[in-house]
C-alpha positions as CSV (number, residue, x, y, z in Angstrom):
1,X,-3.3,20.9,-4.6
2,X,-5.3,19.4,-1.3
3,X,-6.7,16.1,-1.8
4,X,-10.2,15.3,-2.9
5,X,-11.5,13.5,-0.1
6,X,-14.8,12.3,-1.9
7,X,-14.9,11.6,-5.8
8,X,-17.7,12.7,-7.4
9,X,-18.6,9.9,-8.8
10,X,-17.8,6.2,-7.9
11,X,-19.6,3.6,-9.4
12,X,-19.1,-0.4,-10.0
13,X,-19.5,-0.9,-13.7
14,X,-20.4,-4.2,-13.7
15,X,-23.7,-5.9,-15.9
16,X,-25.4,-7.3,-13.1
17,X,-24.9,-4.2,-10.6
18,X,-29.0,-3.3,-9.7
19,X,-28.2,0.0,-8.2
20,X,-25.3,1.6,-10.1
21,X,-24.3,4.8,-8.0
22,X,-25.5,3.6,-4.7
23,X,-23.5,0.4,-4.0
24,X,-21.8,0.5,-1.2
25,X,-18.6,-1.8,-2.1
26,X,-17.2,-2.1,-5.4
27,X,-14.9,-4.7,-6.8
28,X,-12.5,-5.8,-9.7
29,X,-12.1,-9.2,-11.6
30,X,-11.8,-10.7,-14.8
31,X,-14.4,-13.7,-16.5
32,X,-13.9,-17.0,-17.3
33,X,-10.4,-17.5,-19.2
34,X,-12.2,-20.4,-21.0
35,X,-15.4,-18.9,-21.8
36,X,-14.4,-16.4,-24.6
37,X,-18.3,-15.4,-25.7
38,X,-19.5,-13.6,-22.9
39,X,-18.4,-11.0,-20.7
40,X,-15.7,-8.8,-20.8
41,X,-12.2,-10.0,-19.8
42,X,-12.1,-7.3,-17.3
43,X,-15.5,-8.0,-16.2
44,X,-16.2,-6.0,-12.8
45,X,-14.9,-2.7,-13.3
46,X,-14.8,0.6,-11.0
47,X,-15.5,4.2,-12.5
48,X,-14.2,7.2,-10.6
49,X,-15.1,10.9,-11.3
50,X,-13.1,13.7,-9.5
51,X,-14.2,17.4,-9.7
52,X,-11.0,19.3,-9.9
53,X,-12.5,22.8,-10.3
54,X,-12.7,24.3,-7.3
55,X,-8.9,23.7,-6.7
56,X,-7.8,24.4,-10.5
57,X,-10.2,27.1,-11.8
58,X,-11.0,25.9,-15.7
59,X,-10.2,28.2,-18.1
60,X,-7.5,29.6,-16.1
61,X,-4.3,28.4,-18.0
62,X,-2.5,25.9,-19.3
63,X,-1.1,23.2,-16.6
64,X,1.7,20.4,-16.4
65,X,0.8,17.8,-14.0
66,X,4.3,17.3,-12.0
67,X,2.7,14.5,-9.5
68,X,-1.1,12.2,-9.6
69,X,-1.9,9.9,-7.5
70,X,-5.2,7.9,-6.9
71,X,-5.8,6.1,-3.7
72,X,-8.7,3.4,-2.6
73,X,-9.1,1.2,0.6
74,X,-10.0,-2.7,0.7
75,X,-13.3,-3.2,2.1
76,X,-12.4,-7.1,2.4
77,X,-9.9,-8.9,4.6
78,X,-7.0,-11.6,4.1
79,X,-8.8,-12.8,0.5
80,X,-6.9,-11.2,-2.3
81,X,-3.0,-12.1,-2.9
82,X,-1.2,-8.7,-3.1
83,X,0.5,-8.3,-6.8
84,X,2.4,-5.0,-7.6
85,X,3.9,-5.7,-10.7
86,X,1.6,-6.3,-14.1
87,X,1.6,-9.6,-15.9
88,X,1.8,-10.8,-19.8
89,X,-1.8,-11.0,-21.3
90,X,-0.7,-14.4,-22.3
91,X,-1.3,-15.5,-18.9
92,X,-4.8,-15.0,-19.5
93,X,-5.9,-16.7,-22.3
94,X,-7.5,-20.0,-22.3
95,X,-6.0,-23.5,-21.3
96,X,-4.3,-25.7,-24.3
97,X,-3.8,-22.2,-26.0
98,X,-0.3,-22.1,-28.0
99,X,0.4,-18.7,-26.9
100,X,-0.5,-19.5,-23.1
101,X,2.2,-18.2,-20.3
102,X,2.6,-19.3,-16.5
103,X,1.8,-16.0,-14.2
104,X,5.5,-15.0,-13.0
105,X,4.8,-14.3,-9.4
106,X,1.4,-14.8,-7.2
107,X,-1.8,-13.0,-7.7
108,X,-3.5,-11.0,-10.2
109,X,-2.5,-6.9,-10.4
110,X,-5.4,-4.0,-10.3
111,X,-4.6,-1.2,-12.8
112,X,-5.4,2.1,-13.1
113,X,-6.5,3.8,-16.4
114,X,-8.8,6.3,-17.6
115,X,-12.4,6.4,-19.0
116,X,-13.1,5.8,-22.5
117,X,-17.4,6.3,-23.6
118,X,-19.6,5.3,-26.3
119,X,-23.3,5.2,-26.5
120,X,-23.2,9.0,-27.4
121,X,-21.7,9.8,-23.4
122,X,-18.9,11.2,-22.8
123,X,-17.4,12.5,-19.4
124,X,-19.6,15.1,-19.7
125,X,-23.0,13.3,-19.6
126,X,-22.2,9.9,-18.1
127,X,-23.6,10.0,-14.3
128,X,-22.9,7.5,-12.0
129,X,-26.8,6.1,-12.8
130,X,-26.4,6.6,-16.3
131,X,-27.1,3.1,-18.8
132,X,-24.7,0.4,-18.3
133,X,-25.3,0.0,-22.4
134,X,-27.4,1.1,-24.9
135,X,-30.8,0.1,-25.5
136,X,-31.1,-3.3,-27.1
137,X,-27.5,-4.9,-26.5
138,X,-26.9,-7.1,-24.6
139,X,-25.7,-6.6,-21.0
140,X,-23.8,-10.2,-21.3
141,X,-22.2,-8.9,-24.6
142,X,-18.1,-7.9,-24.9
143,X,-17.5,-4.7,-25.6
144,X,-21.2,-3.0,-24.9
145,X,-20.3,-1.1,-21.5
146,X,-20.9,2.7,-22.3
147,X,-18.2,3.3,-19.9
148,X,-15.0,1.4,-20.1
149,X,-11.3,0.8,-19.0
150,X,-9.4,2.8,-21.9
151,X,-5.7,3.0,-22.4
152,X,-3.2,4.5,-24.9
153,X,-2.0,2.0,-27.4
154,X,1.7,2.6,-29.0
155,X,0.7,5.4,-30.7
156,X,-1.9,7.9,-29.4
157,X,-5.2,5.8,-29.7
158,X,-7.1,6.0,-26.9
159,X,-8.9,2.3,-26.5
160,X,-10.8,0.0,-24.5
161,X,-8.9,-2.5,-22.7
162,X,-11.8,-4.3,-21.4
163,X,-10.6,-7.3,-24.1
164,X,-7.0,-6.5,-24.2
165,X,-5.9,-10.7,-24.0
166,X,-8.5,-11.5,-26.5
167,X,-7.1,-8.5,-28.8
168,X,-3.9,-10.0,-27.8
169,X,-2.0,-6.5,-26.6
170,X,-0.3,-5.6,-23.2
171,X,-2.3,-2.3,-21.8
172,X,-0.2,0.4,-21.4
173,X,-1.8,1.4,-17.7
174,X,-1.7,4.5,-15.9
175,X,-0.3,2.7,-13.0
176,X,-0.4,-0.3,-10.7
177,X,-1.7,-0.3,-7.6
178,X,0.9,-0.4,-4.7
179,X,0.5,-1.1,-0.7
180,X,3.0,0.1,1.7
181,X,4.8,-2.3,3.8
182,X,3.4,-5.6,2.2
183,X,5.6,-8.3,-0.4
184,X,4.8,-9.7,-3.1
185,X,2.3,-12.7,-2.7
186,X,0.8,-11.6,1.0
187,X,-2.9,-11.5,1.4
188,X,-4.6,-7.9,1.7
189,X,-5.8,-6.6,5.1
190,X,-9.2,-4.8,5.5
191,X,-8.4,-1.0,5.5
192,X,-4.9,-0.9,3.5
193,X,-4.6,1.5,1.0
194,X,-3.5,0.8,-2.3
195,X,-2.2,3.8,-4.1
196,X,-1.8,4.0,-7.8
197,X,1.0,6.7,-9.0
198,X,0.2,7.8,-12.3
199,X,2.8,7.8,-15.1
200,X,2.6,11.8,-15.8
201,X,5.9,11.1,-17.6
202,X,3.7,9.5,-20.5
203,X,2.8,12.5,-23.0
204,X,-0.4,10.8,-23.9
205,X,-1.6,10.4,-20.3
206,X,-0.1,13.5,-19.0
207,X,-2.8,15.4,-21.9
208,X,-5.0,13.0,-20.8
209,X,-5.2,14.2,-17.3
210,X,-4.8,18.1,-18.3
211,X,-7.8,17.3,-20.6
212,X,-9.9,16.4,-17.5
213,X,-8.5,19.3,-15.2
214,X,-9.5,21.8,-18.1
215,X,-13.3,20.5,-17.8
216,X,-13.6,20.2,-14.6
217,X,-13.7,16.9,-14.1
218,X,-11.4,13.5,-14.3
219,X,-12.4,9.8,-15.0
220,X,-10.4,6.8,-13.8
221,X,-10.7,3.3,-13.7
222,X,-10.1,0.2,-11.8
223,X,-10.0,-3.1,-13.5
224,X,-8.4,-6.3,-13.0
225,X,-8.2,-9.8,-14.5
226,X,-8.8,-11.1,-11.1
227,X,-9.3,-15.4,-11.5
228,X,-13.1,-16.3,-10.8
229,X,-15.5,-18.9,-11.0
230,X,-18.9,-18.6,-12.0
231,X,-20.5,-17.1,-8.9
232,X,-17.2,-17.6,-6.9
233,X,-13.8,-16.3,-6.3
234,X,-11.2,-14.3,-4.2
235,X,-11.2,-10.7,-5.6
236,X,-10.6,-6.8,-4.6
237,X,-13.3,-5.3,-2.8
238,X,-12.9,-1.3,-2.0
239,X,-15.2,1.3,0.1
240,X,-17.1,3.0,-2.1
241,X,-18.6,6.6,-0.8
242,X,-21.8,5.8,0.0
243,X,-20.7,3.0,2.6
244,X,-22.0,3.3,6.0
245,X,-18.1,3.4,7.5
246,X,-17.1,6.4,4.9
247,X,-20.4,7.9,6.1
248,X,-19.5,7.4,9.6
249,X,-15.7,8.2,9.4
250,X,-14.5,5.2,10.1
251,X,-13.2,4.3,6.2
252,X,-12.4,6.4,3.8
253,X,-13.2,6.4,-0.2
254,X,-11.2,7.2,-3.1
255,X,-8.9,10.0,-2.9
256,X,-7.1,11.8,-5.8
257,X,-4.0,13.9,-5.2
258,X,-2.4,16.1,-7.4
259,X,0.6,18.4,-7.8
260,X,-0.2,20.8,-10.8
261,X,2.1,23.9,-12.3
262,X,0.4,26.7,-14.3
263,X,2.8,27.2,-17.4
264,X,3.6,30.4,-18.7
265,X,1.0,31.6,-21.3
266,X,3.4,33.8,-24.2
267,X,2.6,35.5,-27.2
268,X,3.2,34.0,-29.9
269,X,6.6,36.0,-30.7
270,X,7.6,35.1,-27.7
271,X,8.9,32.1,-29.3
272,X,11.3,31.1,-26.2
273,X,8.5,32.3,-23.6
274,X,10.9,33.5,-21.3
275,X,8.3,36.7,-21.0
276,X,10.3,39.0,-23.1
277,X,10.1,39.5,-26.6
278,X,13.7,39.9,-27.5
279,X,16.9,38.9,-29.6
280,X,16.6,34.9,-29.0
281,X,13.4,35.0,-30.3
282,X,14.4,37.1,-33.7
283,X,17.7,33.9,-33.4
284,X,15.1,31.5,-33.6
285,X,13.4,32.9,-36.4
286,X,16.7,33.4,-38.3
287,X,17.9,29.7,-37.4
288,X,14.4,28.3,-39.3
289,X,14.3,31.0,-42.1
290,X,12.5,28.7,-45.3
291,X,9.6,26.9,-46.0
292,X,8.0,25.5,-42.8
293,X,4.6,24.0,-42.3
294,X,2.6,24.9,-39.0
295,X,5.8,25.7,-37.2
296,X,5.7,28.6,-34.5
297,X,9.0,31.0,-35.7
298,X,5.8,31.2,-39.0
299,X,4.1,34.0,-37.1
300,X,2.1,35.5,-40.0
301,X,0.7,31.9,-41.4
302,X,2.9,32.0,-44.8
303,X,4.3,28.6,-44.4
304,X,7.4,30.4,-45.3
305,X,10.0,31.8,-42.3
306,X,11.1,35.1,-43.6
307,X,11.7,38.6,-43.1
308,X,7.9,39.5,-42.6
309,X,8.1,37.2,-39.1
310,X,11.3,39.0,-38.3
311,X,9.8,42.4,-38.7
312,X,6.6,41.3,-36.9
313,X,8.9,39.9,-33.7
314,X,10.5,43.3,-34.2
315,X,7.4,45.5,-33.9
316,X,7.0,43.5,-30.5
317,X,10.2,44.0,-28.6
């Protein structure tokens, strides 16, 4: 799949951002560790959007994603310490807390995730103008943004990490951003490129990412927990599409690159899918003969693997 040079969306969800969809530099940090009532702990966020349909036709198939990668330069020079590796949420909770940990190496890591909504969005409606939060809240408020930094939790939840040391649980990230060439603990040049590699190992963020490639369109996000001071601080700063050096070819914006594989679509007594409907598939049904629930050698729906799903693999030799 050829890289999408331009994302169709990329937007800096932040509360105070007076032109969401137009700003020209986006950036990532957390809030005040000691001030626990406003803001979310991932305060300045980044949204990106890439339309994926004209390179994987929806409706086309089923896919497995074998490689993803997301990519995003630094608009700002020599200000942000380079961290590749995440850190415990403990190190992010306030001073004098019991459960408070040192940070293990320099600076703060930027993470990539997907998109969760609320506000009655979803990716389908939320543009990159659309309401920060719904009429009535809040901007200041945790927890309001109708578009948010959302991870998979053990199991398969899908939730909002915009709190995740104040709900006390270590995010589960699609990846970590990474810079070629540069250790641990040096500050970032204008123009590098941090890459993110997504985990397309995870099951839940693999479906995650073939969800967005069957509609047409995938959401990502940047966050960080970046240290700041009110109206102060050292963080990430990236192009964003609409800056005069992207326009100008001089910088580029995000970039999403992915290596997909159509998988075989098989009928259903094709139980193996190897194409043919044959002995290892009447094997199969012979090896789970008996009550079964939902299971595929079932092919007429009993709930019961017998001789009526041999004779119908049978009639499709």
């Amino acid at each position: 799949m050829a890289p999408l040079t331009v994302p169709a969306l990329d937007r800096w969800m932040y509360p105070f951002n007076s032109t969401p969809g137009t700003r020209s530099v986006l950036t990532t940090f957390g809030s005040d560790r000691d001030n626990q009532t406003q803001f979310d702990a991932r305060d300045g966020q980044i949204l990106l959007a890439f339309d994926t349909g004209a390179s994987v036709p929806i409706g086309s198939g089923q896919y497995e994603i074998i490689e993803a990668e997301v990519s995003i330069s630094f608009a700002n020079d020599m200000v942000v310490q380079y961290d590749p590796t995440s850190d415990p949420w403990q190190r992010f909770l306030p001073a004098g807390g019991a459960r408070r940990v040192n940070d293990p190496d320099a600076g703060q890591p930027i993470e990539l995730a997907g998109v969760g909504f609320r506000g009655g969005f979803t990716a389908a409606t939320f543009k990159e103008h659309s309401a920060y939060a719904a009429s009535g809240l809040s901007y200041l408020s945790p927890g309001v943004r109708n578009a948010f930094a959302a991870c998979f939790d053990g199991a398969t939840n899908f939730v909002d990490m915009s709190n995740n040391p104040r709900v006390g649980f270590q995010p589960n990230v699609f990846a970590v951003g990474q810079v070629a060439g540069l250790a641990a603990g040096q500050l970032i040049a204008q123009d590098s490129v941090m890459t993110f590699q997504v985990n397309v190992a995870d099951a839940n963020i693999q479906n995650y990412l073939r969800q967005g490639i069957e509609a047409g369109r995938t959401f990502f996000s940047l966050s960080s927990l970046t240290f700041v001071a009110q109206q102060s601080g050292n963080y990430p700063a990236f192009y964003a599409k609409e800056h005069a050096y992207v326009q100008f070819g001089l910088a580029e914006a995000a970039h999403l690159r992915m290596k997909v594989r159509a998988l075989p679509t098989c009928v259903a007594e094709d139980l193996d899918c190897s194409g043919v409907v044959d002995s290892g598939d009447v094997s199969l049904i012979l090896l789970s003969m008996g009550p079964c629930d939902a299971c595929p050698e079932d092919l007429d729906g009993s709930a019961v693997v017998d001789s009526g799903d041999v004779v119908l693999a049978l009639l499709n030799f």
